[in-house]
C-alpha positions in Angstrom: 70.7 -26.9 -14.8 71.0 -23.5 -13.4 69.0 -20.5 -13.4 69.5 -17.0 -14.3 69.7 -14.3 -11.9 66.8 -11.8 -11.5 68.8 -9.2 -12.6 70.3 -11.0 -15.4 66.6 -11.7 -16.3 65.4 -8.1 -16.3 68.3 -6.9 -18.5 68.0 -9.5 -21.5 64.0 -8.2 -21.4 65.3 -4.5 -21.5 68.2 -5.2 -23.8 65.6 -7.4 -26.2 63.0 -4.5 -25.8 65.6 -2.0 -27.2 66.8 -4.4 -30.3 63.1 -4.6 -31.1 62.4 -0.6 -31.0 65.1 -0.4 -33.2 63.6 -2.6 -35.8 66.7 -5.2 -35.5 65.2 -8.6 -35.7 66.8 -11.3 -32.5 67.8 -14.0 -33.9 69.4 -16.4 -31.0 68.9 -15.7 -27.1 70.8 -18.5 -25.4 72.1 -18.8 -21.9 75.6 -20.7 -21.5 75.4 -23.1 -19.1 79.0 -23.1 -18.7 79.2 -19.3 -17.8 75.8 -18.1 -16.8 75.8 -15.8 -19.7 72.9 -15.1 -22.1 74.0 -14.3 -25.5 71.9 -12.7 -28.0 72.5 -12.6 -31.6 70.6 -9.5 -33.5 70.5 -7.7 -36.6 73.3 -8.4 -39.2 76.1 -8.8 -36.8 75.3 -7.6 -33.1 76.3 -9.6 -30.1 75.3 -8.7 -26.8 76.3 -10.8 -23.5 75.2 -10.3 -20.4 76.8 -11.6 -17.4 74.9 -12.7 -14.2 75.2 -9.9 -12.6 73.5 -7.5 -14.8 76.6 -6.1 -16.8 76.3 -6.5 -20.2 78.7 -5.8 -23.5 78.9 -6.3 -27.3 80.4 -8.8 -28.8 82.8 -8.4 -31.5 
């Protein structure tokens, strides 16, 4: 099992904080072990990954 980066870490608790000041409920967080990404799953349909280095993007 790996770990996520510290980086990686502080951005899914800033990304999550934002969904949540924008009254969008999260519905999945999940890390991929297979790429080191967290996906999170919010609101009716927006995706955000974030890679291990901090960079995130939405998911279409």
């Amino acid at each position: 099992m790996t770990y996520p980066q510290s980086i990686q870490t502080l951005t899914l608790y800033l990304i999550c904080q934002n969904l949540t000041a924008m009254y969008l409920p999260i519905y999945i967080v999940r890390l991929d072990e297979r790429t080191n990404n967290f996906y999170i799953l919010a609101g009716e349909e927006t995706g955000i990954i974030i890679n291990p280095n901090g960079y995130w993007r939405y998911e279409s």
